[in-house]
N, C-alpha and C positions, 0 to 999 in steps of 0.2 A: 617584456614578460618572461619569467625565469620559467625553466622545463619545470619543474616542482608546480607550478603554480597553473601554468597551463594544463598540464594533467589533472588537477584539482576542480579547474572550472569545466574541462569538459568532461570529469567524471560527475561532476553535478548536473550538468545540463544531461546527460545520459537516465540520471535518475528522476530526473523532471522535478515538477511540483509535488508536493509532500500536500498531500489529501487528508482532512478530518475523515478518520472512520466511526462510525456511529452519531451519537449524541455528542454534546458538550460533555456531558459528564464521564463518558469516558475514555477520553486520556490515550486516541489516539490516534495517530496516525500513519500512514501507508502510501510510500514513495510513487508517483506515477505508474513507474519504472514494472513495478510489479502488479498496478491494477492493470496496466495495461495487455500486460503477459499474459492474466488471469481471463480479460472479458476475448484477446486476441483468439482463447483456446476456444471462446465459448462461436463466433465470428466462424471461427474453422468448420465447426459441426452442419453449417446451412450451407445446401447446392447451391453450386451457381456463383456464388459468391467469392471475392478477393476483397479483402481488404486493406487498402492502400494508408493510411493512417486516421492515429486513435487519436484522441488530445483529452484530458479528463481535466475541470477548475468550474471555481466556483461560478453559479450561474448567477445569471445579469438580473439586478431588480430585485432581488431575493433577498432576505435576511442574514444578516451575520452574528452570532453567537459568541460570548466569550468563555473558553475553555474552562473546566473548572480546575483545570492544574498547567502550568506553562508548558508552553508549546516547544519543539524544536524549533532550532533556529531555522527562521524563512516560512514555517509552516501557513499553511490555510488556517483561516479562522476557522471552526466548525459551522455548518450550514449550507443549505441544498447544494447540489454540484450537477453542473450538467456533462453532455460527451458529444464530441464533435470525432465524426467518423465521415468518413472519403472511403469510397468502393467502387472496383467494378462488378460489370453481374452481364449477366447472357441476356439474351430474348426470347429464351425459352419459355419462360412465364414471364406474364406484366409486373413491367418494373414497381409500380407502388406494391406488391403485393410482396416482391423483392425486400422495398426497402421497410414494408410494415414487419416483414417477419426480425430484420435483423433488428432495427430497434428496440422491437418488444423481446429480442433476445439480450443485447444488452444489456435494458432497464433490470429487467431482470436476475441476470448475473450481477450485476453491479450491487443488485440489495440484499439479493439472497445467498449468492455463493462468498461474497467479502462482507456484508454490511456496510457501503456506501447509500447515502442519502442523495441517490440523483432522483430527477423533478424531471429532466427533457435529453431528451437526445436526438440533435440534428443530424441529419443523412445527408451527402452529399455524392452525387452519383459523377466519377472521373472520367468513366466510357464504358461502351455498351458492347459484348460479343454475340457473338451470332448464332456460336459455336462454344458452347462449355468447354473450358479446358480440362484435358485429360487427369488423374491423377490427385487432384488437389482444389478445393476449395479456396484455399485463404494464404496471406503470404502468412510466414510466422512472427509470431504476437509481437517477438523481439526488433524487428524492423519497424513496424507498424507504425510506432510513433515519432512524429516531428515535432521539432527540430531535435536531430543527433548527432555529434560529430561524427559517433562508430556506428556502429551495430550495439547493443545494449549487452549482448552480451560478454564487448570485449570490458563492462564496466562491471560482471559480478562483484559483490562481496565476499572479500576473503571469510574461510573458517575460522571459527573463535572459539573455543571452551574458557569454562571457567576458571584453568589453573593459567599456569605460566608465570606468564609476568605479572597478572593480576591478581595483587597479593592483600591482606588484611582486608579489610571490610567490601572492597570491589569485587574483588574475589570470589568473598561468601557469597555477595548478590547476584556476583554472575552464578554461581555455582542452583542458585537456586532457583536464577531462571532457567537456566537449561534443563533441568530437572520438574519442571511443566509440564504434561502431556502436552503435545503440539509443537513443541519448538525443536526446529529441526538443527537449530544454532545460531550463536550470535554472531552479527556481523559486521565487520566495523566499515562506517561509512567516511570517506575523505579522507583515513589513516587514522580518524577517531576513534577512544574505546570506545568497545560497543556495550557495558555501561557507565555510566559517570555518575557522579554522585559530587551534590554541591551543600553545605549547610550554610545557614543564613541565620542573622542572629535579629533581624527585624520583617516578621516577624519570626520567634524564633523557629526553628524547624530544618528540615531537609529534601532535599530536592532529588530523585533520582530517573532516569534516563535510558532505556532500555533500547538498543536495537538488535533486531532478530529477526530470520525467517522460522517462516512455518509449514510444518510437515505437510506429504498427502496426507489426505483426508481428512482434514482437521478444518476444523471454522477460523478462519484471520481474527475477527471479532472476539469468537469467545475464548480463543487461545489467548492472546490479548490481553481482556481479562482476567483472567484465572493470574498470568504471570504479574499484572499492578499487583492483585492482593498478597498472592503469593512475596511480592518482594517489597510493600508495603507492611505487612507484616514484620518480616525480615528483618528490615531497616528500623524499626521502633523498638525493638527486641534490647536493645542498650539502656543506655540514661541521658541519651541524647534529649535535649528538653524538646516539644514541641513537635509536631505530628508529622507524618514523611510521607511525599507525592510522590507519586510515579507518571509518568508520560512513556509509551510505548511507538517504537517506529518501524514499521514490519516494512523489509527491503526487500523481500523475495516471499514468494505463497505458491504454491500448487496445488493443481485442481482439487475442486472440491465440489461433491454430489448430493450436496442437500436437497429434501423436499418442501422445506419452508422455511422462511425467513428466521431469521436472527432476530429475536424483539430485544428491542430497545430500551431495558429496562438501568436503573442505576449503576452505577459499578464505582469499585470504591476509589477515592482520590489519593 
């Protein structure tokens, strides 16, 4: 195995499974890597608790969806996803009440602060203190999940704007996703642009490909959205024949303090 290539596999494995976020119909999806980040901050916030690792994929028995625009490569089909979480916790308070609160913490974070479609979250309890630990709640999000070669953080994604090297039509796209309220920038995953753009002559049309993090404060979902149409748009704007998809893969997000969910409504292909 060449150094190139080991770097490659374990900066994939770093960023885990690639999650359907929302419905089928909209077009996206969101590296482990960073829901894990996301629900680890929320993990933080409850006494008593450490969480030893996240794992987020689709749940068992459950239905699966076909996307209404192609997927990243590897991606999850869309459809329910469950979370398998491992924690210590003290005996300060009884443990089910322990593991009720962080669940319903969670389920929670996972639907409302990203728009993730999870159904169950399994607790698994590693060991028990006796004694709170001083200082801290929870390890950080970045650890959290297994298997990892590093630490997750040694696998950010680099900065990306729109100019540079990214010239004539990739370019504009990128130019005009970054220019989205929400996007805090693109970022290229495995050494890939962070967007692509493929046209296809059966049937006829074009295909484009977006990755990006997302600002504080902003919704993952409905930043998301805005940037498919926004570079859906974009992309038909020519005499290219035939209609232009977007698929979006948000690599990175922070927090976010919504009071209700993200609904689920259509978003455009």
């Amino acid at each position: 195995m060449t150094e190139a290539w080991k770097q490659a596999v374990q900066s994939r494995l770093g960023l885990g499974r690639l999650l359907p976020l929302g419905g089928p119909d909209d077009g996206t999806w969101i590296t482990e890597q960073a829901a894990v980040q996301a629900l680890g901050r929320t993990a933080a916030e409850i006494p008593d608790v450490r969480l030893e690792s996240l794992r987020i994929g689709s749940a068992p028995l459950q239905p699966a969806f076909e996307p209404a625009v192609r997927p990243p490569a590897g991606a999850l089909p869309p459809g329910p996803l469950t979370i398998e979480a491992a924690f210590t916790a003290s005996l300060v308070r009884p443990l089910p009440e322990t593991a009720a609160e962080l669940r319903n913490a969670l389920l929670g974070a996972a639907t409302e602060r990203l728009g993730l479609d999870t159904v169950t979250a399994d607790m698994r309890v590693t060991d028990l203190r006796e004694v709170p630990e001083a200082g801290g709640t929870s390890r950080t999000a970045a650890t959290a999940m297994r298997p990892t070669p590093e630490t997750a953080a040694a696998h950010s994604p680099p900065s990306v704007t729109g100019t540079g090297p990214m010239r004539g039509l990739v370019g504009e796209l990128a130019a005009v996703a970054t220019g989205v309220p929400g996007v805090a920038r693109l970022t290229a995953v495995l050494g890939s642009r962070p967007v692509r753009v493929e046209d296809h002559d059966d049937p006829p049309g074009r295909h484009i490909e977006v990755h990006l993090a997302v600002a504080p404060g902003h919704h993952p979902l409905q930043v998301a959205r805005a940037v498919r149409e926004a570079v859906a748009e974009a992309a038909t704007a020519d005499d290219t024949p035939g209609p232009a998809t977007v698929a979006v893969l948000i690599t990175e997000t922070a927090a976010w303090r919504g009071t209700s969910p993200v609904s689920m409504m259509s978003a455009p292909q």
